[in-house]
N, C-alpha and C positions, 0 to 999 in steps of 0.2 A: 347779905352780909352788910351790915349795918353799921357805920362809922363814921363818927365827927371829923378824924383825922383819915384823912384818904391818902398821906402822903406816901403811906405803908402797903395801900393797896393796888392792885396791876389788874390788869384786863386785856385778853388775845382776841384782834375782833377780823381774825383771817384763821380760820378751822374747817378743810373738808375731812367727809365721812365718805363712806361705804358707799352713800347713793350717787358719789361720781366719782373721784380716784383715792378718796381717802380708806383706811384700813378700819378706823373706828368705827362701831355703828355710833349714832347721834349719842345715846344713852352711854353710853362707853366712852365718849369725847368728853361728855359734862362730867361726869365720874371722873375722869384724869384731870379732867379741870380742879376739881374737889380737892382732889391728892395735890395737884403743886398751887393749891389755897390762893388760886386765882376769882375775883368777886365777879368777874364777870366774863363773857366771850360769846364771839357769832358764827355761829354753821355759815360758810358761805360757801355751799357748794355751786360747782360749774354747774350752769345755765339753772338750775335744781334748788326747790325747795322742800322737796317732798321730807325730807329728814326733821324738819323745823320743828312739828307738835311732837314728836317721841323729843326733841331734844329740851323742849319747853314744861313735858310734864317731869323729867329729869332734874331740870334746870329747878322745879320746884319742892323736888324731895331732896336736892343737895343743898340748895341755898344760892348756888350759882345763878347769878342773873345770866337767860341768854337773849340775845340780841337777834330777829330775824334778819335773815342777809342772803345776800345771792353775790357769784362772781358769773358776769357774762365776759363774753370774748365777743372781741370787736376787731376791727382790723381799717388801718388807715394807708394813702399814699404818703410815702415818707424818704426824701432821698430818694428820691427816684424808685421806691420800691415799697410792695407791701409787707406790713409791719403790722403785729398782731399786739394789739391794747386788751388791759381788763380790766373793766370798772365794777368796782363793789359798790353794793348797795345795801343799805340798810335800813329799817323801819317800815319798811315796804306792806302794804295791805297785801300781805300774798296770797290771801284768798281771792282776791279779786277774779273777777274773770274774764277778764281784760289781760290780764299779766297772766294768768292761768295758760291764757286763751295759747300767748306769745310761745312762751315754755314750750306748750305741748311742741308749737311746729319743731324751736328746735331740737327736741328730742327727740322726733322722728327722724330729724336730719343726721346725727348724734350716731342714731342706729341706721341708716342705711350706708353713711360712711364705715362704720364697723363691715358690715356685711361685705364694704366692698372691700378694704385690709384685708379679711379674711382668705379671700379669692387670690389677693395681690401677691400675700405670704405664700399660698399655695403653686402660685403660679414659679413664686419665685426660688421653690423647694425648701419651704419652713412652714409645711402644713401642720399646725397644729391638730393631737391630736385628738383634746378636747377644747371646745371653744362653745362652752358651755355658759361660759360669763357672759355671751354676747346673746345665746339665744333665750338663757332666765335672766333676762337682765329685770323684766318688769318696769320699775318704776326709775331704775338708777339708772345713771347716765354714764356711757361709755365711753372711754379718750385713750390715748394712746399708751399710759400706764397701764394701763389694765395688758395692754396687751404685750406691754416690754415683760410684765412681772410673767405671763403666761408661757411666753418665749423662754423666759430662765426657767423657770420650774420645770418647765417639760424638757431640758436640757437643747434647746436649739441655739440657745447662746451660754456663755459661761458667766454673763452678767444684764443687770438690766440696763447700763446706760452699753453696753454692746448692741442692747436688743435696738436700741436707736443710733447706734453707729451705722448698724449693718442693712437695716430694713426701714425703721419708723422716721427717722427725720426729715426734713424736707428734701426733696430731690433721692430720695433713699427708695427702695424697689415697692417697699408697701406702703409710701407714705400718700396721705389722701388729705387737702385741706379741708378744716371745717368749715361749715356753713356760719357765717360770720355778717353780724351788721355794723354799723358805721357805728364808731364811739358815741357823735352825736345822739343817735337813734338811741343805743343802749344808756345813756344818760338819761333819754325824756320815758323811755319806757318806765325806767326804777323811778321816775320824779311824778310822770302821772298815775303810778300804783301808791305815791305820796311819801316815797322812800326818800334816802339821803345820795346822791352818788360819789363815790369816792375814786380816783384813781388808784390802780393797785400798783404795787412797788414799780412806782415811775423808774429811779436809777439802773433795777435789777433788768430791766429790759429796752434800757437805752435812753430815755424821755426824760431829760433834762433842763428843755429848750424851755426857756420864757414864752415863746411864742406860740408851742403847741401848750401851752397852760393857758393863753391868754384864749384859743380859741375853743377850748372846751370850758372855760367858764361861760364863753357869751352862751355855751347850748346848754349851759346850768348845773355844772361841776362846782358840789359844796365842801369839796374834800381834795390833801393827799396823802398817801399810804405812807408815812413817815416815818417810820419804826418796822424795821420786817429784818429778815432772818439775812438776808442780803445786803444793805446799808446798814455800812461803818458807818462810825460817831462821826466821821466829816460829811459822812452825805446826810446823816441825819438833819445837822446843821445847817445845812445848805433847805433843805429841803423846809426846817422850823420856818427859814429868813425868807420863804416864799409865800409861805401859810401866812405870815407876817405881812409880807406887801399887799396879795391879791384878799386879804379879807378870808382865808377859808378857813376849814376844820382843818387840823391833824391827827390821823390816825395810827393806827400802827398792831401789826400781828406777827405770827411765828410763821403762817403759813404751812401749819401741823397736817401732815398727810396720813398721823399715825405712827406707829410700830411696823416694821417691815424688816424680818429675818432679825439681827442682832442688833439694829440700829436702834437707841431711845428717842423715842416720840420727841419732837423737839416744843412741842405746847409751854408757853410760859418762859422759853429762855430771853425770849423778847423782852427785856421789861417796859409793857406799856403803859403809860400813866393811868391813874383812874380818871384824869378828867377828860380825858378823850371820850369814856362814854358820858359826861355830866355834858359834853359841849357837843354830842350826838342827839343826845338828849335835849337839847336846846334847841338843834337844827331842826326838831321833830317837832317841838311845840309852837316855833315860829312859821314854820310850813303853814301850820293848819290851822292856826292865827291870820298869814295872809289869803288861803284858801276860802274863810270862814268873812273875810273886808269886800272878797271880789264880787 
């Protein structure tokens, strides 16, 4: 989608699919993208790239530009306790196999916490009586939606944020942490596959502080999630006048999980500027300008 004037055009650069707790498949996400006549948007599924080429050869018969991206999960000491971070990543060489390499472990981790939920619900008498998402999973990554929505549907709860009252939450009978690296770590992973890293909606999970932004920039955070489904127009603000002092990118997405039962996909109510991806785009050609000096 091609335009002089981009002040009309919007871009969602936070969309999982199917291959971890999104409802879209990739091709289905860029398609809905099409319909609310958004120019551009990034599959960023948990720990998961596998969705990226269906959404790229999509992305080329609608017009919609898409962005490769990944959201890891990280977890830091915070307040005396840990606290779970998620850095997006974008432009990332995800074929590499190096990052290939990273993925797979924690997909296998991904899947043997599922295996152990499974057991937990059982043990905790909410055996599910198909748990069939967990054994065809293949290529998609499993998390705790999958098994809130699986819980409702078989009637073991009367809803899905029950199914994490009752069972999935932390300290809850089936709840099991995931295997999680340090924000650090998950920074330099997405910056040595040549990607951009982003913080994901700082406000919407506590991350506020000057100080945890000044110490994930020294490990080479070029982004923050400024715009999401979560921050009001004052934390937006807050958050521009940070992008502002530390030199970063500002980002911003809907954080679109899809269509689920009666609810509208929320893709596109974000409005994120277009030059979020011209200055994404900027962070990518400067990368490999100073990669190309060294």
């Amino acid at each position: 989608m091609n335009n002089n004037n981009t002040s009309n055009l919007y871009v969602d650069m936070h969309i999982h699919t199917n291959y971890s707790d999104g409802v879209f498949t990739p091709k289905e996400a860029v398609e809905y993208a099409a319909k609310m006549k958004l120019s551009a948007i990034s599959i960023t599924d948990h720990d998961c790239v596998d969705g990226t080429d269906e959404a790229l050869e999509a992305g080329a018969e609608t017009g919609v530009e898409v962005v490769p991206g990944i959201e890891l999960s990280s977890e830091i000491m915070f307040n005396s306790r840990k606290n779970e971070i998620h850095i997006l990543g974008y432009y990332m060489d995800y074929k590499s196999e190096m990052f290939q390499e990273a993925l797979a472990v924690f997909k296998k981790a991904r899947y043997d916490r599922a295996v152990e939920m499974l057991e937990k619900l059982k043990k905790s008498g909410a055996e599910l009586k198909d748990d069939s998402f967990v054994k065809d999973a293949g290529n998609k990554v499993i998390g705790r939606l999958h098994f809130a929505k699986a819980l409702f549907e078989q009637k073991l709860v009367g809803s899905v944020q029950e199914a994490f009252q009752r069972y999935l939450s932390k300290d809850k009978p089936a709840y099991v942490p995931k295997c999680r690296i340090s924000p650090g770590d998950a920074i330099k992973l997405i910056l040595n596959a040549g990607g951009i890293p982003v913080i994901a909606h700082p406000y919407y999970i506590g991350y506020n502080d000057r100080n945890i932004f000044e110490t994930f920039i020294k490990d080479g955070l070029k982004g923050i999630e400024v715009w999401h489904i979560k921050h009001s127009e004052n934390v937006v603000k807050r958050f521009l006048s940070l992008v502002q002092d530390f030199n970063l990118i500002a980002t911003g997405g809907s954080d679109c999980h899809g269509p689920y039962k009666n609810e509208i996909p929320i893709m596109g109510r974000v409005k994120v500027p277009y030059f979020v991806l011209e200055n994404l785009k900027k962070a990518k050609i400067d990368s490999v300008k100073n990669e190309n000096t060294l």
